[in-house]
C-alpha positions in Angstrom: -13.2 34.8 -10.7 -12.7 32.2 -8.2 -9.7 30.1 -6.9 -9.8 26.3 -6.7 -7.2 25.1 -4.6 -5.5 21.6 -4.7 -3.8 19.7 -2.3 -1.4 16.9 -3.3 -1.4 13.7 -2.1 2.2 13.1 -3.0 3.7 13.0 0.9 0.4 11.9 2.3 0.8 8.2 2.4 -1.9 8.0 5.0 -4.5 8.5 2.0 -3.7 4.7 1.2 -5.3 3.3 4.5 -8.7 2.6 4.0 -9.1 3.3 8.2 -7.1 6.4 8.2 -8.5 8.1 5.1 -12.0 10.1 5.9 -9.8 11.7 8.5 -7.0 12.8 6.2 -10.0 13.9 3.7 -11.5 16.0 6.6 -8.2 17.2 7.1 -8.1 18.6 3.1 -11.7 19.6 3.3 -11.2 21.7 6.2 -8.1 23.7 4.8 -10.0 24.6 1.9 -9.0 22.6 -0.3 -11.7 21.8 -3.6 -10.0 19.1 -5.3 -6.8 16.4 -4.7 -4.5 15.6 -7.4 -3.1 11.9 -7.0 -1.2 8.9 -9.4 -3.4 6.4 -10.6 -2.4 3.7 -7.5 -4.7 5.6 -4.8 -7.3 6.4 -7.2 -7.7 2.6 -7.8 -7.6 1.8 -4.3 -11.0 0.3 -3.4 -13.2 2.5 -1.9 -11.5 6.0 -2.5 -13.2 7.6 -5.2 -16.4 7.1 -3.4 -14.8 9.0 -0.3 -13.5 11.7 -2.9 -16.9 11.7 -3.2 -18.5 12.2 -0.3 -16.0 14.4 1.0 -17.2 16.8 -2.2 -13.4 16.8 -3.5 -12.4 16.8 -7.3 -9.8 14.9 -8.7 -6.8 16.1 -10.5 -5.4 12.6 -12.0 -1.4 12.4 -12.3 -0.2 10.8 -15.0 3.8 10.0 -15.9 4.0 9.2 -19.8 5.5 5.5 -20.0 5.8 4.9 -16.5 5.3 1.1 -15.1 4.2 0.5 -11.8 2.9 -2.7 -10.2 1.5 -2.1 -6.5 -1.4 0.1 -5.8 -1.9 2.7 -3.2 1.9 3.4 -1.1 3.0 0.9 -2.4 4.8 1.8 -5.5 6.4 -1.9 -6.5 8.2 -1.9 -9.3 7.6 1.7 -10.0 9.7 3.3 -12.9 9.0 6.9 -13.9 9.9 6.6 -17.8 10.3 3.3 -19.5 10.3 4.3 -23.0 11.6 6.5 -25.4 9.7 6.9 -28.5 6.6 9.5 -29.2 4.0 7.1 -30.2 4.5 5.0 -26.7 4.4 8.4 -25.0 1.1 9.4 -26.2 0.0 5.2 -26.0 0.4 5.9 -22.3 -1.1 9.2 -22.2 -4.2 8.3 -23.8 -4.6 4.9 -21.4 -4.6 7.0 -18.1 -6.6 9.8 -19.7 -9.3 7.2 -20.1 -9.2 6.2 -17.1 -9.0 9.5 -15.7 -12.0 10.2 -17.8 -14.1 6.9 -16.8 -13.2 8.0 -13.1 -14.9 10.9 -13.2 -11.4 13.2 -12.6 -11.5 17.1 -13.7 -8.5 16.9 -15.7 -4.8 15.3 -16.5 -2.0 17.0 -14.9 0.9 14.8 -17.5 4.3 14.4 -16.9 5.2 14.2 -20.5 7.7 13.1 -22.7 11.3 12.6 -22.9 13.8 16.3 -22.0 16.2 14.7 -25.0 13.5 14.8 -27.7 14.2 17.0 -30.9 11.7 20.0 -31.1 10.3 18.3 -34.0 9.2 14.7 -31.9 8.2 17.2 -29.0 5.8 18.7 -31.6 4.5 15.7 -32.7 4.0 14.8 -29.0 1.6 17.3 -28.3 -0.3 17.2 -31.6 -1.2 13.5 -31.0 -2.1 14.9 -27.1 -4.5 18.0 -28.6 -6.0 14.9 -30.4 -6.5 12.2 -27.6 -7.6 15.1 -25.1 -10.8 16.3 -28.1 -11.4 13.0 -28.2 -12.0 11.8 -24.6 -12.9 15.4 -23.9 -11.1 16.0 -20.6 -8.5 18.6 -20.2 -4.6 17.7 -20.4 -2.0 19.9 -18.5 1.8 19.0 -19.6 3.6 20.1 -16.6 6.8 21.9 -16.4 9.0 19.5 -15.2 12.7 18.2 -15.1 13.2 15.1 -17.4 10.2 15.9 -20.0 8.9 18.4 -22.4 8.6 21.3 -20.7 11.7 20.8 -18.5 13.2 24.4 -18.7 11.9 28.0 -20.7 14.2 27.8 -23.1 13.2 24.2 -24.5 9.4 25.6 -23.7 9.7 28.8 -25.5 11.6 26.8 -28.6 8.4 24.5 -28.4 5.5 26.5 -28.7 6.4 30.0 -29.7 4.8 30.8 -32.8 3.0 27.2 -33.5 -0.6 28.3 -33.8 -1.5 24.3 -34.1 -0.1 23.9 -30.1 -2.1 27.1 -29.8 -4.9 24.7 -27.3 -2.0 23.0 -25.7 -2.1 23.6 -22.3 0.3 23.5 -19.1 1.0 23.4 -15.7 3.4 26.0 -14.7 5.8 24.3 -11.8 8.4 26.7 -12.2 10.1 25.7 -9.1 12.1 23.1 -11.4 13.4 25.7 -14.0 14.8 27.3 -11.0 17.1 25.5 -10.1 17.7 24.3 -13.7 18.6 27.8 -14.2 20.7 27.8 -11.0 18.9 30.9 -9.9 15.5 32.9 -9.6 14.7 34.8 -12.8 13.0 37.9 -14.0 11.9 39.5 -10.8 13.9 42.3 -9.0 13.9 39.8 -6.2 16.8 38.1 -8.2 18.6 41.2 -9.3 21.1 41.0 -6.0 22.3 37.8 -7.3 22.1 38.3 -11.1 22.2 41.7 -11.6 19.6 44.1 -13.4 19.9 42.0 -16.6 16.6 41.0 -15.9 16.7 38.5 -18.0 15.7 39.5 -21.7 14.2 36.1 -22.5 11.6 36.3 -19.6 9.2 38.2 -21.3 8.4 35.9 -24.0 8.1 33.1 -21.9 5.8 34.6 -19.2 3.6 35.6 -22.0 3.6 31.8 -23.5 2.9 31.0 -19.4 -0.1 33.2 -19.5 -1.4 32.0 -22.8 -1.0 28.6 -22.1 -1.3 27.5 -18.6 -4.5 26.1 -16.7 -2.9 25.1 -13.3 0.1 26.2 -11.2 1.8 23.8 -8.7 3.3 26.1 -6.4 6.5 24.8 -5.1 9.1 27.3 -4.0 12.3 26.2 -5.4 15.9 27.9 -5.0 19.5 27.8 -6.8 20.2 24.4 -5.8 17.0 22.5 -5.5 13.6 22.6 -6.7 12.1 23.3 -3.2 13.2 25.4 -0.3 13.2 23.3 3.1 11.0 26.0 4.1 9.1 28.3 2.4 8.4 30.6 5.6 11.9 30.8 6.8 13.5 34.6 6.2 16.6 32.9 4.8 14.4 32.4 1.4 12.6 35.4 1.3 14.0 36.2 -2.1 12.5 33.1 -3.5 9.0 33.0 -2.2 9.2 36.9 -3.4 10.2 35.8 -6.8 7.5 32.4 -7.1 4.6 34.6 -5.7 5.5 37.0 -8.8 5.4 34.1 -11.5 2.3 33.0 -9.7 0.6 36.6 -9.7 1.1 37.2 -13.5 0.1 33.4 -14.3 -3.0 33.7 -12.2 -3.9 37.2 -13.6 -4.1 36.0 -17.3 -6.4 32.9 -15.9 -8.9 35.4 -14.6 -8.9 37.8 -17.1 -9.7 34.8 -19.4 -12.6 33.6 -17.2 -11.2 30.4 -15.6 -10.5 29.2 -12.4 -7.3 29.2 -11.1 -6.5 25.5 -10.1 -3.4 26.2 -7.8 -2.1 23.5 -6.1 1.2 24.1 -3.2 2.9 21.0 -3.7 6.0 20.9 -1.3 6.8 17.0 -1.8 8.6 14.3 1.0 11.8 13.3 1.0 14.1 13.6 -2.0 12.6 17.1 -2.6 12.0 17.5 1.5 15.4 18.4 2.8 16.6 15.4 5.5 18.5 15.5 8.3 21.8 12.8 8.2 21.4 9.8 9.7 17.7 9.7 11.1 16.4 7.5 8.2 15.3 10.7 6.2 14.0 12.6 9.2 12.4 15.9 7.2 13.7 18.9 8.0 10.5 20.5 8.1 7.1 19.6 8.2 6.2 19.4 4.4 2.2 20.0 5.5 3.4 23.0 7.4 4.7 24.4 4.2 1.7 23.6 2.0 -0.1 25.6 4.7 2.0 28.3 4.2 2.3 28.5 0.7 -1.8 28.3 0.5 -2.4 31.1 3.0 0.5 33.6 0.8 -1.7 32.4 -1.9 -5.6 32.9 -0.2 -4.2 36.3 0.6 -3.0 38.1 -2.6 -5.4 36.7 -4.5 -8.2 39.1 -4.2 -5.9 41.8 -4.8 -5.1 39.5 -8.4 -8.8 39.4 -9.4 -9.2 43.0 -8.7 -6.1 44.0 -11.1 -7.2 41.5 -13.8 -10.1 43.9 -13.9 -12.8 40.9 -12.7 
């Protein structure tokens, strides 16, 4: 089966002017990328979907349930990532940007959903009203896995769906990057035994398995102990971790292909608060977050033909 990789606009403010973007396309395009994933203020910039489209990219729409933003394109005025609390604005704000999305012509929804303080129960009722909205407008939703919402460590994610055959179509992005460092440490992989032991983790199991029923996308961000991304991937120093995230990718990715999809996979190393700084220099990265997409996209390209061959397709 075959891989359709992503590349994130998040970082690549360049996207937003109109004189500068064909080239940074061309850049995308040339990498290998098949599709971009972007927040609703480039895709409403005028002019960008038809260079999407000429540059044959797909679009993965973001959306953030019950965020408010005012300016368009880098310009992120007035921008707040959660603005409410209850389930029914959630999935009111959910269903406006899957239209949208939809009308747009965009492959799919990658969500930042909900609210991490919701009861199991609103959680539920969350995702229920999202099966609903995404049958209805008949584009695919992918909750991600990610600090402040639903999904925002395996615990909460496991108490969620395990079990619920009516969340048996709900479907997720794996970024497990942010249960990392939730969990203050890499999990489940001999790569983390040094640190934690040969517990191994007992829970793991159940939640891999809930990882390989359920998600349609992976972002793959290497995160660590104390952050949800390594400054840089490549560097020996975080060996452990890239071992550890290539694993959770491999099993993730198997289960896609032996189910006949195509494994969206998107390396999403982000700017500055994720991006490591250095003091002083007005947020001077530490390392060149393209540089590490590249990376994580070639670790990727490599392994996985030796994925589609053990998932027996």
């Amino acid at each position: 089966m075959s891989l359709k990789l992503c590349k994130t606009m998040w970082g690549v403010p360049d996207v937003a002017i109109k004189e500068k973007r064909k080239a940074i396309l061309k850049r995308v395009v040339d990498a290998g990328f098949k599709a971009v994933e972007m927040h609703a203020v480039y895709w409403r910039l005028d002019g960008l979907l038809d260079d999407l489209k000429e540059a044959n990219l797909e679009l993965v729409a973001q959306a953030h349930t019950s965020s408010v933003v005012d300016g368009v394109g880098a310009d992120m005025n007035g921008f707040k990532y959660m603005s409410k609390w209850e389930v029914k604005d959630h999935l009111e704000s959910l269903k406006a940007t899957a239209t949208e999305a939809k009308k747009v012509g965009a492959i799919a929804v990658n969500s930042h959903s909900g609210v991490d303080g919701w009861s199991i129960e609103q959680a539920r009722e969350f995702l229920r009203g999202a099966l609903v909205i995404e049958k209805e407008l008949g584009i695919e939703i992918f909750h991600e896995t990610h600090r402040r919402r639903l999904f925002w460590n395996p615990f909460q994610t496991r108490d969620i769906l395990a079990g619920q055959e009516d969340l048996a179509d709900v479907k997720l992005n794996a970024d497990i990057s942010h249960w990392v460092v939730c969990l203050e440490r890499t999990f489940g992989h001999e790569s983390s035994f040094g640190e934690n032991g040969d517990l191994a983790d007992p829970w793991f199991k159940e939640v891999m398995d809930l990882l390989k029923k359920h998600c349609c996308m992976i972002h793959a961000r290497v995160g660590y102990a104390e952050g949800p991304q390594v400054p840089d991937p490549a560097a020996p120093e975080y060996k452990n971790e890239l071992k550890a995230h290539m694993f959770y990718w491999e099993q993730i990715a198997k289960a896609q292909i032996a189910k006949g999809r195509v494994s969206i996979i998107e390396p999403e190393h982000g700017p500055w608060p994720y991006q490591q700084s250095v003091p002083n220099t007005d947020m001077a990265p530490t390392h060149d977050i393209w540089e590490a997409n590249d990376f994580v996209k070639e670790q990727v390209k490599k392994e996985f033909p030796t994925w589609v061959k053990e998932a027996g397709n």
